[in-house]
PDB file of N, CA, C, O and CB in Angstrom:
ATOM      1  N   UNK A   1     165.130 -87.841  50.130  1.00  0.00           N
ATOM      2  CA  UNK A   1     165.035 -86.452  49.704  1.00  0.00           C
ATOM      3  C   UNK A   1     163.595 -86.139  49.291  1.00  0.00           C
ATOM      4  O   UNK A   1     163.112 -86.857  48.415  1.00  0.00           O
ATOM      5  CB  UNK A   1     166.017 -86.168  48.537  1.00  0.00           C
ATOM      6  N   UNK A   2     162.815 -85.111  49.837  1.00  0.00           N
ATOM      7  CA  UNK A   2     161.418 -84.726  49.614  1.00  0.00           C
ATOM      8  C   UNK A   2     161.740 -83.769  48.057  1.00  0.00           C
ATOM      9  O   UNK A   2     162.647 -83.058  47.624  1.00  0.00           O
ATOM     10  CB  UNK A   2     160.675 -83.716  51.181  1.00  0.00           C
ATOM     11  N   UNK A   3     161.101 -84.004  47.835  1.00  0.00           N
ATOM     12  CA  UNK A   3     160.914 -83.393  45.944  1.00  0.00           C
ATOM     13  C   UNK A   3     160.244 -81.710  46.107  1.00  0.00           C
ATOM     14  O   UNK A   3     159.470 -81.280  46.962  1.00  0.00           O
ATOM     15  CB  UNK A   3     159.257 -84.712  44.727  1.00  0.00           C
ATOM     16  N   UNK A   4     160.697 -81.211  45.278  1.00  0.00           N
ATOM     17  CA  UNK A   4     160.493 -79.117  45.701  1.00  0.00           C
ATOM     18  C   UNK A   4     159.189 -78.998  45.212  1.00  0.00           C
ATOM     19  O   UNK A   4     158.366 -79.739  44.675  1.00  0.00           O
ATOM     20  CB  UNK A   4     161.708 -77.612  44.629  1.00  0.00           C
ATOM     21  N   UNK A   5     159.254 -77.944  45.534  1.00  0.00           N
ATOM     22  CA  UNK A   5     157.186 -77.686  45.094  1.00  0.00           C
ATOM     23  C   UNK A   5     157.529 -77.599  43.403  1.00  0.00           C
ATOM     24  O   UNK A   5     156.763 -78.098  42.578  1.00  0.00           O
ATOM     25  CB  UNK A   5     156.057 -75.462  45.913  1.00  0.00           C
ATOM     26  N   UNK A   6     158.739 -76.921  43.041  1.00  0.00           N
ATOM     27  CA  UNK A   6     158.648 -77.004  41.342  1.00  0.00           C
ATOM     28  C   UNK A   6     158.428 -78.152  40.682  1.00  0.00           C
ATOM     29  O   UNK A   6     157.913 -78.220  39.566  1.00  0.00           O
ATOM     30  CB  UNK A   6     159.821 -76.613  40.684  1.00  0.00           C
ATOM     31  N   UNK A   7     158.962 -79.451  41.614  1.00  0.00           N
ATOM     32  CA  UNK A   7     159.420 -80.762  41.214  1.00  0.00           C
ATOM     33  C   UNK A   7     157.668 -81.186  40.904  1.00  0.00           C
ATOM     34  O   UNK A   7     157.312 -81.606  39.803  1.00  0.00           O
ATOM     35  CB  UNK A   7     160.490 -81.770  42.606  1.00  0.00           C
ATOM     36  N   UNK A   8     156.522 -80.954  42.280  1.00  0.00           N
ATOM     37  CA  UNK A   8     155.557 -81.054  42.581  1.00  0.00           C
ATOM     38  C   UNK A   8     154.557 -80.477  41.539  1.00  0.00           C
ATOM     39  O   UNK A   8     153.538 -81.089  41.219  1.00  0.00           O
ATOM     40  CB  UNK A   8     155.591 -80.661  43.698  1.00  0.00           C
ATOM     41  N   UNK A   9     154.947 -79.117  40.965  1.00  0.00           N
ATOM     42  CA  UNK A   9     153.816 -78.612  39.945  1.00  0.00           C
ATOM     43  C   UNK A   9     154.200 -78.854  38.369  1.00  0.00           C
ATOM     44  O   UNK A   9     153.388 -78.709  37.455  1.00  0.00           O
ATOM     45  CB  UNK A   9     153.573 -76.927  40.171  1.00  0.00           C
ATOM     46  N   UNK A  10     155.675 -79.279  38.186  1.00  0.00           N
ATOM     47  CA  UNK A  10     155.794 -79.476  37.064  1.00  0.00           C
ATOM     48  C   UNK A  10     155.829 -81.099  36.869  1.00  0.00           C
ATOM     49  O   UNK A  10     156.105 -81.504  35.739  1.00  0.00           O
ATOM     50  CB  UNK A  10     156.881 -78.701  36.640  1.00  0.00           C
ATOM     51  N   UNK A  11     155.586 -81.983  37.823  1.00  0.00           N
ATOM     52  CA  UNK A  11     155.021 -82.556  37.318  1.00  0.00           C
ATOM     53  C   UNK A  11     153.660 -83.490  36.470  1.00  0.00           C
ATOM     54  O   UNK A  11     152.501 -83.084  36.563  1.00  0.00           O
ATOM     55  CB  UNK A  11     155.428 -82.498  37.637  1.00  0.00           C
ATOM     56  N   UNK A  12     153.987 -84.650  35.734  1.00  0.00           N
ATOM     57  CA  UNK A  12     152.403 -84.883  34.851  1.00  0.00           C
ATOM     58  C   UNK A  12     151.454 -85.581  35.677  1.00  0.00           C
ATOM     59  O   UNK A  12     151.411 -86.787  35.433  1.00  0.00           O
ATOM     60  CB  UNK A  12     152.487 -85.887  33.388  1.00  0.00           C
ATOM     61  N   UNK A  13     150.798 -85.239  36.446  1.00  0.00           N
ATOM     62  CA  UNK A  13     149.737 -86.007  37.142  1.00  0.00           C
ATOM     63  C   UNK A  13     148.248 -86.515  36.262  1.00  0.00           C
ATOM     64  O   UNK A  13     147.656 -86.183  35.235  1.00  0.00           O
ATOM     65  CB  UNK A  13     149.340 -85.020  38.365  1.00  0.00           C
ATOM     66  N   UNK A  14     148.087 -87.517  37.369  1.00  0.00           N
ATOM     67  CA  UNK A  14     147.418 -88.281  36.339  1.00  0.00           C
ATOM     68  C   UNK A  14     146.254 -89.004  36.854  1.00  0.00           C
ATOM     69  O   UNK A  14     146.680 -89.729  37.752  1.00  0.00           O
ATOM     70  CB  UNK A  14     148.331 -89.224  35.712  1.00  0.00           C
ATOM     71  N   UNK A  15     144.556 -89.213  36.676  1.00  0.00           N
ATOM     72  CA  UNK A  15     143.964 -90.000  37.651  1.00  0.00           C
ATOM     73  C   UNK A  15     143.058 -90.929  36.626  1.00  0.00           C
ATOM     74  O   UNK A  15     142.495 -90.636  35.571  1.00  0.00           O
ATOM     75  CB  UNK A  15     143.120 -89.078  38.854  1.00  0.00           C
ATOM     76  N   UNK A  16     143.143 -92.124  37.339  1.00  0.00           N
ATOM     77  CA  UNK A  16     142.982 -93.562  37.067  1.00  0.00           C
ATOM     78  C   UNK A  16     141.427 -93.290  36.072  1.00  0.00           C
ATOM     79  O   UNK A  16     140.528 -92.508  36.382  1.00  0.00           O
ATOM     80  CB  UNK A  16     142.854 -94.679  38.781  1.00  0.00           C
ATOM     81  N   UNK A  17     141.458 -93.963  35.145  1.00  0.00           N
ATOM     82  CA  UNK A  17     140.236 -94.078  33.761  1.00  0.00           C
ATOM     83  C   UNK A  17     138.892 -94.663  34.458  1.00  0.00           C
ATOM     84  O   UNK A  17     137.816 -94.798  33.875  1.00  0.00           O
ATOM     85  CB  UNK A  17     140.786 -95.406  32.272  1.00  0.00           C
ATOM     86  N   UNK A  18     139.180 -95.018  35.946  1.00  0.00           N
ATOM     87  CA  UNK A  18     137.960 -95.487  36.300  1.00  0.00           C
ATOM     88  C   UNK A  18     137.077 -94.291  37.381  1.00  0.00           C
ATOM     89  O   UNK A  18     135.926 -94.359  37.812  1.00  0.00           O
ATOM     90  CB  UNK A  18     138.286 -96.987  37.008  1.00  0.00           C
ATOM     91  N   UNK A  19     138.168 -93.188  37.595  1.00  0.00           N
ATOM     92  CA  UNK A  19     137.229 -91.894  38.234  1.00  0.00           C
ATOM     93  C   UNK A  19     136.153 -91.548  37.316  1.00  0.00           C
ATOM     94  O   UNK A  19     135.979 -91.496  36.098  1.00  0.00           O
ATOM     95  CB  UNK A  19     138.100 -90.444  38.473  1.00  0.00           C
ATOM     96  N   UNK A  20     135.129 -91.207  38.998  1.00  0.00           N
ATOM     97  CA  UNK A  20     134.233 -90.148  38.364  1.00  0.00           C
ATOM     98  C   UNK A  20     134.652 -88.590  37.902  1.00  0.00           C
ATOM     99  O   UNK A  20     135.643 -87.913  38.176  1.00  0.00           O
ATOM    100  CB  UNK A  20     133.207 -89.994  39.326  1.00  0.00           C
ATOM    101  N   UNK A  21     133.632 -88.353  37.197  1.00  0.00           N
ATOM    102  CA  UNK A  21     133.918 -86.644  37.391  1.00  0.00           C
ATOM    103  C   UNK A  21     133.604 -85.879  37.757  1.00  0.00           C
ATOM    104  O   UNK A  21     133.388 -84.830  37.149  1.00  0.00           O
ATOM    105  CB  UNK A  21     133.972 -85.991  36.865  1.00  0.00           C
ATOM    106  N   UNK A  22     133.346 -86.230  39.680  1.00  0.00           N
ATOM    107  CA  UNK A  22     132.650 -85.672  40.637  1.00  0.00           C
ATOM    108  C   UNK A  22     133.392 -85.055  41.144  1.00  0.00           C
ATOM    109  O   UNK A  22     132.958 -84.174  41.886  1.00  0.00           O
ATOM    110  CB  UNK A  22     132.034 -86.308  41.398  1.00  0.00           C
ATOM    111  N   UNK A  23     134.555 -85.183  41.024  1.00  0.00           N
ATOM    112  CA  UNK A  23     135.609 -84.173  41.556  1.00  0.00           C
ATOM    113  C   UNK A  23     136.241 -85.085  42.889  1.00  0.00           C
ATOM    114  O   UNK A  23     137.175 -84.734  43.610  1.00  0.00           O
ATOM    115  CB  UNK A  23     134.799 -82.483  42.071  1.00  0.00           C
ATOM    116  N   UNK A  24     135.529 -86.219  42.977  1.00  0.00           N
ATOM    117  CA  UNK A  24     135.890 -87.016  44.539  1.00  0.00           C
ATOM    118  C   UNK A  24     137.168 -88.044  44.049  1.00  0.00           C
ATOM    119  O   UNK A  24     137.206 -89.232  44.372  1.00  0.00           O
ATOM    120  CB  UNK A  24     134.240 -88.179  45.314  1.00  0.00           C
ATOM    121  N   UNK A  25     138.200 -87.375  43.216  1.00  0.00           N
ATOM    122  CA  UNK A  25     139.146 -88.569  42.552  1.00  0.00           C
ATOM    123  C   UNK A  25     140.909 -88.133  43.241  1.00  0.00           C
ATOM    124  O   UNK A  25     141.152 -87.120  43.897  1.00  0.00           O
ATOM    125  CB  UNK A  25     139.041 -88.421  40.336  1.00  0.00           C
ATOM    126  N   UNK A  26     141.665 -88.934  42.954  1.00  0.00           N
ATOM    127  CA  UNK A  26     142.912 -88.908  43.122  1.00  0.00           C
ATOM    128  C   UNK A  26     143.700 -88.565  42.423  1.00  0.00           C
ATOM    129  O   UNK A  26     143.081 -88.321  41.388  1.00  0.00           O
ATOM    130  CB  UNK A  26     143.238 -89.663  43.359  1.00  0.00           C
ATOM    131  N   UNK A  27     144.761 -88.353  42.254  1.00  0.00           N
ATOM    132  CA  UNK A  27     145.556 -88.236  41.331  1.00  0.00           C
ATOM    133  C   UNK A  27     147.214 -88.890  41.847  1.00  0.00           C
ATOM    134  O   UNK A  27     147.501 -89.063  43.031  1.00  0.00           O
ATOM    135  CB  UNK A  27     145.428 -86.686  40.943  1.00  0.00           C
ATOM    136  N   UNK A  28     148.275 -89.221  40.549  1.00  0.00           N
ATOM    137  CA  UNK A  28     149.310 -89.647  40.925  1.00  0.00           C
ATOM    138  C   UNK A  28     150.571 -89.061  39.981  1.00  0.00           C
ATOM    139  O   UNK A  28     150.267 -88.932  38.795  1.00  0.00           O
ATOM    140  CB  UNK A  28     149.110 -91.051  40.983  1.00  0.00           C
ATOM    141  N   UNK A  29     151.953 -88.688  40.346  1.00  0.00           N
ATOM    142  CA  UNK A  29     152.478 -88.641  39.793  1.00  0.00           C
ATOM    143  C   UNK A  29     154.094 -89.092  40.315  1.00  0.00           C
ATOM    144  O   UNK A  29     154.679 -89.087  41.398  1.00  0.00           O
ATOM    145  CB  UNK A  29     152.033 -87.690  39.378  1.00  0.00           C
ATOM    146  N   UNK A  30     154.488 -89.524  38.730  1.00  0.00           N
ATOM    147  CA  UNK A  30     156.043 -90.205  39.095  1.00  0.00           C
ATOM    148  C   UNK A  30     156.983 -88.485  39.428  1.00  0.00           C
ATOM    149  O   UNK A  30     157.062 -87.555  38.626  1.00  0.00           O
ATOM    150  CB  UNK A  30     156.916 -91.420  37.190  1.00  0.00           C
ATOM    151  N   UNK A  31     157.526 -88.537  40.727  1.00  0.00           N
ATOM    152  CA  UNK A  31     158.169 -86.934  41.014  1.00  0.00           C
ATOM    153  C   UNK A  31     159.795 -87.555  40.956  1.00  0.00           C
ATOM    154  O   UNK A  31     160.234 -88.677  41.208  1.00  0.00           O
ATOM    155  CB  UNK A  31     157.605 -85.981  42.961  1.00  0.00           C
ATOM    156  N   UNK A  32     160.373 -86.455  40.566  1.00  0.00           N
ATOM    157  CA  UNK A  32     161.921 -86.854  41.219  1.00  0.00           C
ATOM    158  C   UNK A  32     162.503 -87.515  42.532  1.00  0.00           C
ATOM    159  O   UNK A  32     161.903 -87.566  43.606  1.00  0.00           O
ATOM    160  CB  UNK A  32     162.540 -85.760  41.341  1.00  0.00           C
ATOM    161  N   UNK A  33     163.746 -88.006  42.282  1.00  0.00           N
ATOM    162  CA  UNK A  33     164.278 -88.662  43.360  1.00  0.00           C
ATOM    163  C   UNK A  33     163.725 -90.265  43.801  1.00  0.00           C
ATOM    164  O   UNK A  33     164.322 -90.729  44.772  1.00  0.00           O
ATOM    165  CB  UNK A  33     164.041 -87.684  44.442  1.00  0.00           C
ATOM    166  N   UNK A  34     162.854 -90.985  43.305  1.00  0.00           N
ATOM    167  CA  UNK A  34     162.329 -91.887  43.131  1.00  0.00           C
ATOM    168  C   UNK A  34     160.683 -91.670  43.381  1.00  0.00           C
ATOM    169  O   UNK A  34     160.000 -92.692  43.307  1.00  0.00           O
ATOM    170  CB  UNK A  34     163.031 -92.761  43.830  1.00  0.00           C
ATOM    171  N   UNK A  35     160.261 -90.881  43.563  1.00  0.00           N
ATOM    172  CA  UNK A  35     159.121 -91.136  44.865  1.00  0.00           C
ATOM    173  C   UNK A  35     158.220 -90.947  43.809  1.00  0.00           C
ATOM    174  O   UNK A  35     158.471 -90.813  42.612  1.00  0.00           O
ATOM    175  CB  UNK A  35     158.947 -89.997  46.435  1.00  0.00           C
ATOM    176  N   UNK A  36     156.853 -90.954  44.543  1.00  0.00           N
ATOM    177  CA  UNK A  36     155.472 -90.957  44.038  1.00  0.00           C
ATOM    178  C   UNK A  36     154.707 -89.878  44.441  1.00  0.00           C
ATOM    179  O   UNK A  36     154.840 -89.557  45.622  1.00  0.00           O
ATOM    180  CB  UNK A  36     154.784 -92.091  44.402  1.00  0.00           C
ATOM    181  N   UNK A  37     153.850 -89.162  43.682  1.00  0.00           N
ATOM    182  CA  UNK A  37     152.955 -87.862  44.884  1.00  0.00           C
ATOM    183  C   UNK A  37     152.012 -88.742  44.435  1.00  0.00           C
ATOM    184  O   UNK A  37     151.913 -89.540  43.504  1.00  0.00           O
ATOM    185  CB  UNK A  37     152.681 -85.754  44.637  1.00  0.00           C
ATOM    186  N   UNK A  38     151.035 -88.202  45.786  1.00  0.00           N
ATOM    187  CA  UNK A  38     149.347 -88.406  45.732  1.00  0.00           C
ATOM    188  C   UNK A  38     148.797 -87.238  46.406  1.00  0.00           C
ATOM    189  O   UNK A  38     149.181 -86.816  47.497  1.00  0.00           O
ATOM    190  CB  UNK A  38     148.728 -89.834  46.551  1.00  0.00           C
ATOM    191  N   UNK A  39     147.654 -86.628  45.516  1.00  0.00           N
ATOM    192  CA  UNK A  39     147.091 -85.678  45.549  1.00  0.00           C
ATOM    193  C   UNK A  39     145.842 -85.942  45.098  1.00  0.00           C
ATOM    194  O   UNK A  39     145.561 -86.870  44.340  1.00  0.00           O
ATOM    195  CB  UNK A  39     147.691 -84.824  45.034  1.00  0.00           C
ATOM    196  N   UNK A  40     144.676 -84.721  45.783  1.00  0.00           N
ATOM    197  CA  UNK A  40     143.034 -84.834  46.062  1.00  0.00           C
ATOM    198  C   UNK A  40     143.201 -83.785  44.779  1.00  0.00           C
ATOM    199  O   UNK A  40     143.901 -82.774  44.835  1.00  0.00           O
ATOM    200  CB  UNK A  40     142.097 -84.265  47.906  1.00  0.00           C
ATOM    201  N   UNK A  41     142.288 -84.282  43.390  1.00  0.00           N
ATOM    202  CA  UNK A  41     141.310 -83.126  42.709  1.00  0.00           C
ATOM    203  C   UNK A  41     141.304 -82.096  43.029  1.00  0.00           C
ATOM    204  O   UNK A  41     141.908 -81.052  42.785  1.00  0.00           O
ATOM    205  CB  UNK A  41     140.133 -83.211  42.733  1.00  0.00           C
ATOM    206  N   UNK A  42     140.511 -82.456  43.656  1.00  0.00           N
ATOM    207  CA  UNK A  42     139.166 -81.127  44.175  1.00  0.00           C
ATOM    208  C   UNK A  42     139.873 -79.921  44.461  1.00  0.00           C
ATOM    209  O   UNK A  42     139.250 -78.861  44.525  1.00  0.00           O
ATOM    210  CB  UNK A  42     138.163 -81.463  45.808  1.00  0.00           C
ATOM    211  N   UNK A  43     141.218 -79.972  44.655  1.00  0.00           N
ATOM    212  CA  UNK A  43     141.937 -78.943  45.290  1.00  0.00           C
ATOM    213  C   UNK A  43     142.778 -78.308  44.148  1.00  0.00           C
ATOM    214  O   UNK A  43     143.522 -77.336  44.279  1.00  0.00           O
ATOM    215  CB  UNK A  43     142.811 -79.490  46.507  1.00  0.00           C
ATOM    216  N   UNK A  44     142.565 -78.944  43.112  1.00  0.00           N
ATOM    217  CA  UNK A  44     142.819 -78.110  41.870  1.00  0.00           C
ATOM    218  C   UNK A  44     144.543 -77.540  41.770  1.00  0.00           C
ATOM    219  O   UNK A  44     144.982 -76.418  41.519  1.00  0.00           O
ATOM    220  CB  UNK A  44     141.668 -76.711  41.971  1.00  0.00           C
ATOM    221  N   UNK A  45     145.236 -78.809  42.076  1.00  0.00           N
ATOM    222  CA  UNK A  45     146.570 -78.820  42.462  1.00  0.00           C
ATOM    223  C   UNK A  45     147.466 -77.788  43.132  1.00  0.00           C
ATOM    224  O   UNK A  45     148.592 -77.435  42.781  1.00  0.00           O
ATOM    225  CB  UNK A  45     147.080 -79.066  41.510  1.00  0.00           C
ATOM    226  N   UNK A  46     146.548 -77.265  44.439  1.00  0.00           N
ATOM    227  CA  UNK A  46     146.951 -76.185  45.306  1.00  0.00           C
ATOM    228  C   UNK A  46     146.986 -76.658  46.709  1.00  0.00           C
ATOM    229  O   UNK A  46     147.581 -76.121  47.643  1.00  0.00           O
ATOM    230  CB  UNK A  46     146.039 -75.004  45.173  1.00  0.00           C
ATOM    231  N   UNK A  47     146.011 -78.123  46.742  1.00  0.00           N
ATOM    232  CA  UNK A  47     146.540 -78.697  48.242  1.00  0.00           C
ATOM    233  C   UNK A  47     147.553 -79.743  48.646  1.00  0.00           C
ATOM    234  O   UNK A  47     148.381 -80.093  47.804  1.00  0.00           O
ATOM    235  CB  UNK A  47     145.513 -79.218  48.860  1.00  0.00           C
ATOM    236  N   UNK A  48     147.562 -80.117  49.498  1.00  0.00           N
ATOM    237  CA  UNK A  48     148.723 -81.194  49.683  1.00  0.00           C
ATOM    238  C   UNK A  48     149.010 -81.875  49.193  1.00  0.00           C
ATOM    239  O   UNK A  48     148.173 -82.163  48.338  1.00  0.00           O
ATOM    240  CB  UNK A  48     148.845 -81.800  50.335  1.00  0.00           C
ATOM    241  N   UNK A  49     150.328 -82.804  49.151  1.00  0.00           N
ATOM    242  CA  UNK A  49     150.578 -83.887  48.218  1.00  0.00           C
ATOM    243  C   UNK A  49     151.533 -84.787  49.365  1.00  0.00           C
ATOM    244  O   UNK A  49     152.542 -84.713  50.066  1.00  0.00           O
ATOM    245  CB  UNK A  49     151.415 -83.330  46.596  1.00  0.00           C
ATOM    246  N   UNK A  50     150.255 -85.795  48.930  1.00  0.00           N
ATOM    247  CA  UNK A  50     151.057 -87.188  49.881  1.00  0.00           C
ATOM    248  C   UNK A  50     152.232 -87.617  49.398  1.00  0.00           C
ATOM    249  O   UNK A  50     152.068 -88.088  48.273  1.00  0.00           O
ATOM    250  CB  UNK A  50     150.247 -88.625  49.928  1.00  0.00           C
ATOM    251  N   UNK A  51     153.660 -87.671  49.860  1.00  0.00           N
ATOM    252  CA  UNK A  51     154.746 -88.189  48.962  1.00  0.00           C
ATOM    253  C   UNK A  51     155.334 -89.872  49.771  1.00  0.00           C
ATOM    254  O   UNK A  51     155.480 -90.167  50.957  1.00  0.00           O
ATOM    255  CB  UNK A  51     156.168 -86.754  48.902  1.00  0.00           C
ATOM    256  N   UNK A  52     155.538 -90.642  48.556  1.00  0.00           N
ATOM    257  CA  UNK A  52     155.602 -92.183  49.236  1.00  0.00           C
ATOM    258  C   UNK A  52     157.202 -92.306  48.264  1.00  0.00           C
ATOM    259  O   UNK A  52     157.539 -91.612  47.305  1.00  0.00           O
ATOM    260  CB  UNK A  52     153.852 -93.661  48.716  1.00  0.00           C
ATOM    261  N   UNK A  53     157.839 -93.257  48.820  1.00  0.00           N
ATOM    262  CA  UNK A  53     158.701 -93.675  48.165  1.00  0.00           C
ATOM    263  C   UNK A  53     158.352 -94.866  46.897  1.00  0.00           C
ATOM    264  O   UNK A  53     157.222 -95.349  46.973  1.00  0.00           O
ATOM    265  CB  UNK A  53     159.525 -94.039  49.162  1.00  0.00           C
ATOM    266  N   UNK A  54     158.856 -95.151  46.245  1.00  0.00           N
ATOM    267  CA  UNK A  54     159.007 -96.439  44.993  1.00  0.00           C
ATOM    268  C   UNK A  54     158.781 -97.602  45.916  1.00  0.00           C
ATOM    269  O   UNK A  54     157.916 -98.380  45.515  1.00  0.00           O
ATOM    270  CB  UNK A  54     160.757 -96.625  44.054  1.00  0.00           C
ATOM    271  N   UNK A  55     159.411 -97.934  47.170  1.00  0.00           N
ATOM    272  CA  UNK A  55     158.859 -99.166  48.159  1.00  0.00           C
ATOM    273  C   UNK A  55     157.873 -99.177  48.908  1.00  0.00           C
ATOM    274  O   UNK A  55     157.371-100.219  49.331  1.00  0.00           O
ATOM    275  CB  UNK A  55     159.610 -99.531  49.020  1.00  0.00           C
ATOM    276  N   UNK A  56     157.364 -97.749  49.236  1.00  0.00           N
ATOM    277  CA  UNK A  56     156.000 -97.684  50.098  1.00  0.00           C
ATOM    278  C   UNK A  56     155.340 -98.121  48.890  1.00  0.00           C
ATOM    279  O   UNK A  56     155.158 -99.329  48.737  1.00  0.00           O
ATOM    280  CB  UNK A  56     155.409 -96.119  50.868  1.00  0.00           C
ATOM    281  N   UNK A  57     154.793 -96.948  47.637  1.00  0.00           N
ATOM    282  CA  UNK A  57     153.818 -97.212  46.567  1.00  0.00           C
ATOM    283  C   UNK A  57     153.720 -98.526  46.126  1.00  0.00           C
ATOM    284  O   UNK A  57     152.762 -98.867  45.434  1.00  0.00           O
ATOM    285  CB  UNK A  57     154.068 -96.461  45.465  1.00  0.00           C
ATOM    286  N   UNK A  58     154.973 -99.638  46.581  1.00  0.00           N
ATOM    287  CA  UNK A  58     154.803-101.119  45.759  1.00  0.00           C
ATOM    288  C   UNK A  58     154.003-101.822  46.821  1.00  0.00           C
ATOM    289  O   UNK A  58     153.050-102.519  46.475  1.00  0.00           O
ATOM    290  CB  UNK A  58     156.393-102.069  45.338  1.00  0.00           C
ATOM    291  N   UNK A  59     154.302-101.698  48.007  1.00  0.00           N
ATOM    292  CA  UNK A  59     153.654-101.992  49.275  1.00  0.00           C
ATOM    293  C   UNK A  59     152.243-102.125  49.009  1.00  0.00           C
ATOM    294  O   UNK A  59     151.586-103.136  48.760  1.00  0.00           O
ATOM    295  CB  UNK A  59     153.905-100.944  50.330  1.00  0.00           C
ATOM    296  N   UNK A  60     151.843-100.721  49.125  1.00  0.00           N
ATOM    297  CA  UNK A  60     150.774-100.382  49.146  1.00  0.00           C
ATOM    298  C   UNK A  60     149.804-100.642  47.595  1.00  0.00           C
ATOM    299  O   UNK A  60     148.581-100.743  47.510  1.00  0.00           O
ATOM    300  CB  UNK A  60     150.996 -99.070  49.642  1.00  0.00           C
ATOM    301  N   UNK A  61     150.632-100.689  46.691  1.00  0.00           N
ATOM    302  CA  UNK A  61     149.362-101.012  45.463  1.00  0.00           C
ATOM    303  C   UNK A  61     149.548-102.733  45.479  1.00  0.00           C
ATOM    304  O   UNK A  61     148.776-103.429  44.818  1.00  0.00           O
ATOM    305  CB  UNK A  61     149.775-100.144  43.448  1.00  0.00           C
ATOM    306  N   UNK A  62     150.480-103.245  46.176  1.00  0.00           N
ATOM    307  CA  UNK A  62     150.467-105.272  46.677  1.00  0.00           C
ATOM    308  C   UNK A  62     149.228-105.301  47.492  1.00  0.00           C
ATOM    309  O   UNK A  62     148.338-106.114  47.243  1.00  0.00           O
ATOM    310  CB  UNK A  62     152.083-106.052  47.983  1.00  0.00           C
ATOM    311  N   UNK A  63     149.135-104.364  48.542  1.00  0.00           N
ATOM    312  CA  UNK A  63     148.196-104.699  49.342  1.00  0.00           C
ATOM    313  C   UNK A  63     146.915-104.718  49.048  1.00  0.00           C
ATOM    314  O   UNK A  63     146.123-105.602  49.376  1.00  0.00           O
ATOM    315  CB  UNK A  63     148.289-104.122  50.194  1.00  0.00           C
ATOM    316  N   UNK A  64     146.611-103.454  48.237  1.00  0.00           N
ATOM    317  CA  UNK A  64     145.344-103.197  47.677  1.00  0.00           C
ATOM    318  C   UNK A  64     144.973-104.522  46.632  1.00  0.00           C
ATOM    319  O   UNK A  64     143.849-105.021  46.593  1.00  0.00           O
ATOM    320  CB  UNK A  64     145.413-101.684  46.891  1.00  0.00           C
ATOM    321  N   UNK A  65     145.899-104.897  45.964  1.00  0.00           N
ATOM    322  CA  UNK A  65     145.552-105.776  44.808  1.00  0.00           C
ATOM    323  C   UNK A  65     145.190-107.248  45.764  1.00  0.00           C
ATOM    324  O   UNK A  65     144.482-108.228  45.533  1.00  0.00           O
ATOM    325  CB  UNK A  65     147.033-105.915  43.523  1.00  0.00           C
ATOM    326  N   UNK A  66     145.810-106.960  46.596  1.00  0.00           N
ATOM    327  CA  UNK A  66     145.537-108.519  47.417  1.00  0.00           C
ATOM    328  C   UNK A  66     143.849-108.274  48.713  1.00  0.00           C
ATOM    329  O   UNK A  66     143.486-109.037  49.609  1.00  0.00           O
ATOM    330  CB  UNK A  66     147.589-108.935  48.756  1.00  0.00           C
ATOM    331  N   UNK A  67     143.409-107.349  48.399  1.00  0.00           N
ATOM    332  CA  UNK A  67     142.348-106.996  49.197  1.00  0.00           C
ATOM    333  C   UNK A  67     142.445-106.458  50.824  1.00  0.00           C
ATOM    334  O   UNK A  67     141.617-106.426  51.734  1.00  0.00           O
ATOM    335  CB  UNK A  67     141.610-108.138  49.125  1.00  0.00           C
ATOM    336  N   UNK A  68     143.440-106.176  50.751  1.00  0.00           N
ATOM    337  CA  UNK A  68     143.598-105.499  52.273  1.00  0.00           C
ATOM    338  C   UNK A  68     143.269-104.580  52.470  1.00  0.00           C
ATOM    339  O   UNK A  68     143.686-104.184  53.558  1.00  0.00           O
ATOM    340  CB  UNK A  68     144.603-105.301  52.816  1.00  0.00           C
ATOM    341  N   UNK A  69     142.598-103.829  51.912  1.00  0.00           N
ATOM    342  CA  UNK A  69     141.595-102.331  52.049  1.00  0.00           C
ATOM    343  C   UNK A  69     140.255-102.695  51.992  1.00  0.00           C
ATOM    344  O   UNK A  69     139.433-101.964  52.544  1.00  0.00           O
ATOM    345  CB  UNK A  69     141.770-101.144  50.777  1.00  0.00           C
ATOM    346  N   UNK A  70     139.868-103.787  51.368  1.00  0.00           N
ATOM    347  CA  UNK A  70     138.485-103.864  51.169  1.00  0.00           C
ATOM    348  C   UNK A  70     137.638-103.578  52.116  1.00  0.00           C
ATOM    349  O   UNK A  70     136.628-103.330  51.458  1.00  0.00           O
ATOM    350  CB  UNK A  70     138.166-104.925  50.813  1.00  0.00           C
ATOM    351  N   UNK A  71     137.397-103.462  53.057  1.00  0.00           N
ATOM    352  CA  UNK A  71     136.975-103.440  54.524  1.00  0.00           C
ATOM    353  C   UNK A  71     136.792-101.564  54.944  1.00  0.00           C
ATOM    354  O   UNK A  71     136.054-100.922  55.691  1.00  0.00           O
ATOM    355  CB  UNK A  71     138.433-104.388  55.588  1.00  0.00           C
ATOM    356  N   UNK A  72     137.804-101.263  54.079  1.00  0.00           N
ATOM    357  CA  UNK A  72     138.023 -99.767  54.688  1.00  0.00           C
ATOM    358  C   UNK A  72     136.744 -98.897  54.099  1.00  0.00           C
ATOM    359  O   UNK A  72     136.624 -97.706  54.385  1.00  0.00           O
ATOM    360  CB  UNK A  72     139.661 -99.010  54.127  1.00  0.00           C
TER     361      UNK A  72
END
C-alpha cells in the first residue's frame, strides 16, 4: 500500500546530523503502512518522495554499511 500525500506531509522528516547546510541533503521519514519516504531538501517538501518498504530500507542501509556504494 503506497502512503497518501497527507500520510507524506504529516509526516516528521528528518536529515542525518552529518548534512551540510547547503541545501544538497536528504531527508527520511518513518510513513504509514510500514514503509520509509526519501526526499531531496532543496525542494522544500513539495517534490517527490522516494517510498521503500521496511525490507528494501534494511537492504539498502546493509549495503551501504558494508561499502557497496563506495564507488558510486
Amino acid at each position: 500500500m503506497y502512503p497518501s500525500a497527507e500520510d507524506i506531509a504529516g509526516a516528521e522528516w528528518r536529515k542525518s546530523s552529518m548534512s551540510n547546510y547547503n541545501g544538497a541533503c536528504v531527508e527520511i521519514a518513518r510513513l504509514r503502512s510500514d514503509r520509509i519516504g526519501v526526499r531531496d531538501t532543496k525542494d522544500n517538501g513539495s517534490g517527490p518522495v522516494l517510498v521503500f518498504t521496511q525490507n528494501e530500507w534494511g537492504a539498502f542501509l546493509s549495503g551501504a554499511k558494508a561499502g557497496e556504494f563506495d564507488s558510486v
